[in-house]
N, C-alpha and C positions, 0 to 999 in steps of 0.2 A: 313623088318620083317613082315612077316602073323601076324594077329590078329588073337590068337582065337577065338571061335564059343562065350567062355564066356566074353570076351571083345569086340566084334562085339555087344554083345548082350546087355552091359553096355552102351556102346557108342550109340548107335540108341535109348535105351530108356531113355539116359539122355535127346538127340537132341527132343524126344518127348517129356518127362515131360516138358521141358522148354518150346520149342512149344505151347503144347494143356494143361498143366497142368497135375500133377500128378492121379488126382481124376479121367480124363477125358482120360485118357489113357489107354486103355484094353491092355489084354495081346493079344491080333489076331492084335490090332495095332503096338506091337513089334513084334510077329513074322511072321507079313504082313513085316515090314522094314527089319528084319533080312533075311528075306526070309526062317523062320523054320515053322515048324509045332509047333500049342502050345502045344502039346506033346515033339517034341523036347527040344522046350524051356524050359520046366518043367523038364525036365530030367536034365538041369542044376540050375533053379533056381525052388526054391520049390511055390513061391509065386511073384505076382508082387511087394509084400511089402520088399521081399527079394531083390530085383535087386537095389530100391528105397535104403533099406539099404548098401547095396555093394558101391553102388555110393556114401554115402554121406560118408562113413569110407575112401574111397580112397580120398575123398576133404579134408577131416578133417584132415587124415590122413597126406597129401602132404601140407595142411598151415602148421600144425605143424615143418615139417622138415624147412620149409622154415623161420619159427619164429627162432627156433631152432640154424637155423645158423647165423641168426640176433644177437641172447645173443652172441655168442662165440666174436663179433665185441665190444673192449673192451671201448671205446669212448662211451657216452650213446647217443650224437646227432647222430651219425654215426649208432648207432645200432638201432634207433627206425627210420632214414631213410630206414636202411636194410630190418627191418621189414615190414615197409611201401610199399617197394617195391618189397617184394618178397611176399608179398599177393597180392596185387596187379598184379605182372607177372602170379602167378596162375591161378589166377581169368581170366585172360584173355587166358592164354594158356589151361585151362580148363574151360571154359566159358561155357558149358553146364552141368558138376559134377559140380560146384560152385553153380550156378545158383539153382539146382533139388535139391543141399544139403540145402540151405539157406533157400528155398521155401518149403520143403517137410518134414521140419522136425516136421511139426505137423501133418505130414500125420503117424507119427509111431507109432508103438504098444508101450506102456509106456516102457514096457522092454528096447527095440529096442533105444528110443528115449531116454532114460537116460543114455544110452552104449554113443551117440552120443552126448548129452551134454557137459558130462563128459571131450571125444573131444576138444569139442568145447569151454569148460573151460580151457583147457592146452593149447590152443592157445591164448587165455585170457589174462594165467596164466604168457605166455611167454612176452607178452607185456608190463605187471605191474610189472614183473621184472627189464624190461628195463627203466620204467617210475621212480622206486623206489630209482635205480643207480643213475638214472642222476639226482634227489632231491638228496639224500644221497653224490655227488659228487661234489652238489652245483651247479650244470648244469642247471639243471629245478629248476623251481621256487617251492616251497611248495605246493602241489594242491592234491585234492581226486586223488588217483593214480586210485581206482575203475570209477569214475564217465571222467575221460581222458580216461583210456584206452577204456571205452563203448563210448568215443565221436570219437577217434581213429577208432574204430571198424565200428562206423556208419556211418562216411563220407566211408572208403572202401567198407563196403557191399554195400551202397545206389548207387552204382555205376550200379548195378544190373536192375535198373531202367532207367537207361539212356545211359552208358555204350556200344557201338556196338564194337568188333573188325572190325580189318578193314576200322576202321572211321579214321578221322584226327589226333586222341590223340594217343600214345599208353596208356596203365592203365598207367604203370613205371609213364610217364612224368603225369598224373595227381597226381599220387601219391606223387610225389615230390613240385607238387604245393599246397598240400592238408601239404607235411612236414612244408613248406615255410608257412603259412596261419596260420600253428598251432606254428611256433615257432615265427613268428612274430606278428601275430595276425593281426589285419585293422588297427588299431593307427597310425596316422602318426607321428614318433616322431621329425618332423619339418615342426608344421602347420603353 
């Protein structure tokens, strides 16, 4: 399948924001990579803070389905694995939209930036869900389900920092080390 002119142009300016930074990326360094004119370019995106937006709704947009199909998984250890792992797959299979969404969202206009929270709360939303089930089912133990799902959240983004595709890990199998860690914790219960 061709990529469009407007997905050519998404994809080379994620591979730069992540690269050189959002701030530090012109638009003649996108349509140096795309190989357009910034009039081209313009003619699809009105602004560089638009493309910036574009990209982070497609991240935001793509955990959510993947949380999403996590809840439908009715077991709550099995569904907050699912979860685990299909952020995780994301992250890596979009490795450069992840990366520019996670990085860039205080590059947004307030408007812009609270469309994408919002996002970013329903991805949240979708995990404390699953946290709530498995207390409620007697699975998990009693715990801030707010203050787990942001520990959840931050061993997976933190990945962002260390994280290379193509290394020795895939995310998946850290993810599942990162489930392991958090359902069993370091205790050794036969010291």
């Amino acid at each position: 399948m061709i990529a469009t002119t407007r997905t050519r142009i998404l994809e080379e300016a994620a591979k730069l924001f992540t690269e050189k930074g959002y701030e530090t990326t012109s638009v003649q360094d996108i349509a140096q990579a795309t190989g357009l004119s910034k009039a081209a370019l313009y003619h699809h995106f009105r602004s560089k803070e638009e493309v910036l937006y574009e990209i982070s709704l497609q991240a935001l947009e793509g955990l959510i389905r993947e949380g999403e199909k996590a809840l439908s998984e009715p077991h709550p250890s099995l569904a907050l694995l699912r979860f685990m792992e299909g952020h995780a797959r994301f992250f890596e299979e979009n490795h450069a939209f992840f990366v520019t969404m996670l990085q860039g969202i205080k590059s947004l206009s307030p408007e812009k930036r609270e469309k994408t929270v919002a996002l970013r709360d329903r991805h949240e939303a979708n995990l404390r869900t699953i946290l709530r089930r498995g207390i409620e089912a007697g699975v998990f133990r009693p715990v801030d389900v707010a203050l787990a799902g942001r520990a959840v959240l931050s061993m997976l983004n933190w990945m962002i920092r260390w994280f290379r595709p193509g290394g020795p890990l895939r995310a998946e199998e850290v993810a599942r080390m990162y489930f392991d860690l958090i359902l069993r914790g370091l205790e050794n219960e036969n010291p």
